[in-house]
C-alpha positions as CSV (number, residue, x, y, z in Angstrom):
1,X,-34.5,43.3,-10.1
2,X,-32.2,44.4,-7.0
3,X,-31.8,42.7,-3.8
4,X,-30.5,44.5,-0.6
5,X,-26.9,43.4,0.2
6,X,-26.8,40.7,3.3
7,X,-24.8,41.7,6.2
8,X,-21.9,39.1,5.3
9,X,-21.7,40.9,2.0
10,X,-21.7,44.5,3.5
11,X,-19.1,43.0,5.9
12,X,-16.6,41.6,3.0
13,X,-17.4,45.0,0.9
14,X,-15.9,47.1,3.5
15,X,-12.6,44.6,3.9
16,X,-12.2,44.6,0.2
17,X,-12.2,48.4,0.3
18,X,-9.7,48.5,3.2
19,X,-7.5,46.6,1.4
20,X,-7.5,48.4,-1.6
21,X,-6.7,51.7,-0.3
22,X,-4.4,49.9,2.1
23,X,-0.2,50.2,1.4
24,X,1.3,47.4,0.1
25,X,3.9,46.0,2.7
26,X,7.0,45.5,0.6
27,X,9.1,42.9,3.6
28,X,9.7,39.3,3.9
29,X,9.1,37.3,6.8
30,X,12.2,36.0,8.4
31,X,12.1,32.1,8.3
32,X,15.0,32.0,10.7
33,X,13.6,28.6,12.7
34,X,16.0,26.4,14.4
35,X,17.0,23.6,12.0
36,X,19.6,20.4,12.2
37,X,19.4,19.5,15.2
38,X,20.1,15.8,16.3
39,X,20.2,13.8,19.3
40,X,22.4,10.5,20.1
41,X,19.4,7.9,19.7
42,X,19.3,6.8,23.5
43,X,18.7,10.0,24.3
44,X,15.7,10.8,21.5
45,X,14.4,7.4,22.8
46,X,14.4,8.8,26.3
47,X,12.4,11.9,25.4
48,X,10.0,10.7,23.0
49,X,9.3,8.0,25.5
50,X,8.4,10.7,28.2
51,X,6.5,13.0,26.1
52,X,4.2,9.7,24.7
53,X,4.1,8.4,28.5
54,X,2.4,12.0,29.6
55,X,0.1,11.7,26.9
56,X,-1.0,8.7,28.0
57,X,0.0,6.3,25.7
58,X,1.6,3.6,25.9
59,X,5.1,2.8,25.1
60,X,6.5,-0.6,24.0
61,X,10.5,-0.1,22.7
62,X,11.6,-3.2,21.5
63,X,13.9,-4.7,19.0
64,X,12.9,-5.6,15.2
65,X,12.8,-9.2,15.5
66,X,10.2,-8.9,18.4
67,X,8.4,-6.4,16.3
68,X,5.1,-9.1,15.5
69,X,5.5,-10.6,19.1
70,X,5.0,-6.7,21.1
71,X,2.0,-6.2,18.0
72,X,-0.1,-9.4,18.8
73,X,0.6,-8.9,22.6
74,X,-1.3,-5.5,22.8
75,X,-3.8,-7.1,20.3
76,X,-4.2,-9.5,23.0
77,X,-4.3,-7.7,26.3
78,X,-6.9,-5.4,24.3
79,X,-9.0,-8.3,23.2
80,X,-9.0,-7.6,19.9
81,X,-10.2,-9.8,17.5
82,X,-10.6,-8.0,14.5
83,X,-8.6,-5.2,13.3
84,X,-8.0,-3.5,9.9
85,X,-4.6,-2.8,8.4
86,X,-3.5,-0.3,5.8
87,X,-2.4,-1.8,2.0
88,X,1.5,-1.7,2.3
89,X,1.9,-3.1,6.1
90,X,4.8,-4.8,6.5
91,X,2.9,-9.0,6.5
92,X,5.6,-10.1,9.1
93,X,4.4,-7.4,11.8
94,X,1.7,-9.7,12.2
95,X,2.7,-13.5,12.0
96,X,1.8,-13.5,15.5
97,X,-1.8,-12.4,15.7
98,X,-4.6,-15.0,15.2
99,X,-6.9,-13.0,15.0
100,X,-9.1,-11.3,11.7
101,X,-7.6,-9.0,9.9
102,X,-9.0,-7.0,7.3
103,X,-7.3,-5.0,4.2
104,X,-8.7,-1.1,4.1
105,X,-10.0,0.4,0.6
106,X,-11.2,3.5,0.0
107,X,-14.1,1.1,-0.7
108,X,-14.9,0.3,2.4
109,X,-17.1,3.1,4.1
110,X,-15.8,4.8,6.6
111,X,-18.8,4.3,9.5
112,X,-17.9,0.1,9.1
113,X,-14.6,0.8,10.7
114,X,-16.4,1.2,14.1
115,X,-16.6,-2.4,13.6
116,X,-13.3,-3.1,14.1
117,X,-11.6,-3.7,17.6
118,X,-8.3,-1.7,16.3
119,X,-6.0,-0.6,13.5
120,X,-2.2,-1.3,13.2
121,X,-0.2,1.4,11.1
122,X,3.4,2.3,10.4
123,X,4.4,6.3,10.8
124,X,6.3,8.4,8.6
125,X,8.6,10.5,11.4
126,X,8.2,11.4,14.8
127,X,9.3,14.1,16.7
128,X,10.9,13.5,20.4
129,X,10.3,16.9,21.8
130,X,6.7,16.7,21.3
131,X,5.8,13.2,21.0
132,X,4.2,14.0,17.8
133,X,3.6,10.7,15.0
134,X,3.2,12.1,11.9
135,X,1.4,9.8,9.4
136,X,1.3,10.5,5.8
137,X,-0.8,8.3,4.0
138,X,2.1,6.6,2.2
139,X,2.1,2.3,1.8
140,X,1.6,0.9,6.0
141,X,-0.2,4.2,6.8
142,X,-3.6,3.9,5.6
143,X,-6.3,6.9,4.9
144,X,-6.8,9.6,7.9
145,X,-10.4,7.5,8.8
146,X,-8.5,4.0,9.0
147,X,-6.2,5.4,12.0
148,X,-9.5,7.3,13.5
149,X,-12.3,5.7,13.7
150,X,-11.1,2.0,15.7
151,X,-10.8,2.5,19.7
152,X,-7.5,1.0,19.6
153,X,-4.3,2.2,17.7
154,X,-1.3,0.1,17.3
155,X,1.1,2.1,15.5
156,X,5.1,1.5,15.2
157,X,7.6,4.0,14.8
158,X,11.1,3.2,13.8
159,X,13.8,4.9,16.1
160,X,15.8,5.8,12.7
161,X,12.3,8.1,11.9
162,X,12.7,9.6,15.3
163,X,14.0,13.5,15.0
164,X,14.6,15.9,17.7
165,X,12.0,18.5,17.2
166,X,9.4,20.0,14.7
167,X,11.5,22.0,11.8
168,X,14.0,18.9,11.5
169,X,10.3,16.4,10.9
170,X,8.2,18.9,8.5
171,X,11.7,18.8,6.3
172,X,10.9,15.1,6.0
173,X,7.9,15.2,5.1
174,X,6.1,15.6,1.2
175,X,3.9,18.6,1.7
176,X,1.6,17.1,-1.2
177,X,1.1,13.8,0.9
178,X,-1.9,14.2,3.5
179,X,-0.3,14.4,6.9
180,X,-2.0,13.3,10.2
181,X,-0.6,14.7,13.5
182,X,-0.7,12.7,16.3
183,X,0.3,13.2,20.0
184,X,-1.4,10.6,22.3
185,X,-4.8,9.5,22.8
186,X,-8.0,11.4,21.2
187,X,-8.6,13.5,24.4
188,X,-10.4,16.6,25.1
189,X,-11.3,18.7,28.3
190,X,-15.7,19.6,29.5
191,X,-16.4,22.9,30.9
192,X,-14.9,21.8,34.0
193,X,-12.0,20.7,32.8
194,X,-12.3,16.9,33.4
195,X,-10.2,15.0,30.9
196,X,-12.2,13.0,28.3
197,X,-10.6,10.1,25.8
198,X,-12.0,8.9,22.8
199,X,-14.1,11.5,21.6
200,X,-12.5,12.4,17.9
201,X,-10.3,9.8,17.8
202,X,-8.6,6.2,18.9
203,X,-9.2,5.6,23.1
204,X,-6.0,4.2,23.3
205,X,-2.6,4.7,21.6
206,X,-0.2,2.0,21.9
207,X,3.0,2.8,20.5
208,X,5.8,0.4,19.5
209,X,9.1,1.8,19.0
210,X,11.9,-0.6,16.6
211,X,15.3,0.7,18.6
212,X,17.2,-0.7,15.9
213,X,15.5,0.1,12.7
């Protein structure tokens, strides 16, 4: 019995053909990028500050020892009540809050995070020049959904994590680790370009920056 070829598979016979009878490119592709490059911490303060600020998050730098005061005041001024936390967050981060606070597990299905009112997560590295947070799923990070799916994201970035552009953070990061990008609000644009937040991700970012860790 024979069956006439579909149009996908006359389309990927023709490319497998092509490439067959096509020469083999014997080259390498330079990997020349721009590397090592630092910036005196006011300064890569300054400019991660700016590039999260046009994003339209929000930026609170404070010291270490404030680090559970600056959490449970955005908690506040958000009214949230209940918020999730990854295993591994650092339990003095939130000595402050009064509010409920709920462990994530893979366990724990992924729709019921709607429930919560927001999420509070460390960050692996940042990158000033972009105002990218890079998390990586490592202990105070949580799974991809945990920092998705609540309206609100507290997450806190030590200024020692902060580099100055995008070569100098992928080299600190473990490619085998899941790695979730993050530059401001979830926003998108409709067909006539009005700005839209919240649509595949947290509303509202709310960023706390440790200048001395």
């Amino acid at each position: 019995m024979t069956t006439n070829p579909t149009a996908r598979d006359t389309v990927l016979g023709r490319i497998r053909d092509a490439l067959a009878l096509a020469p083999t490119p014997d080259s390498e592709v330079p990997r020349v990028y721009r590397t090592g490059r630092t910036l005196p911490d006011g300064e890569r303060l300054a400019l991660l500050t700016d590039r999260l600020a046009d994003y339209k998050a929000q930026v609170h730098p404070c010291t270490g020892d404030r680090t559970a005061e600056v959490i449970a005041g955005i908690l506040h001024e958000r009214g949230a009540r209940r918020i999730g936390v990854p295993d591994g967050l650092d339990e003095q981060w939130l000595t402050a809050y009064d509010g409920e606070v709920q462990l994530d597990s893979a366990d724990i299905p992924a729709p019921s995070l709607d429930a919560l009112d927001g999420v509070v997560t460390a960050s692996a590295v940042s990158c000033a020049e972009t105002g990218t947070i890079f998390l990586d799923g490592s202990p105070g990070q949580g799974r991809r959904a945990l920092s998705l799916v609540p309206d609100l994201h507290v997450c806190v970035v030590d200024l020692s994590s902060v580099v100055a552009g995008v070569p100098e953070a992928v080299a600190r990061l473990v490619p085998e680790r899941p790695t979730t990008l993050i530059s401001g609000p979830s926003a998108t644009s409709d067909i006539e370009l009005e700005r839209v937040e919240g649509v595949h991700g947290p509303r509202t970012l709310a960023v706390v920056i440790r200048t001395d860790a």
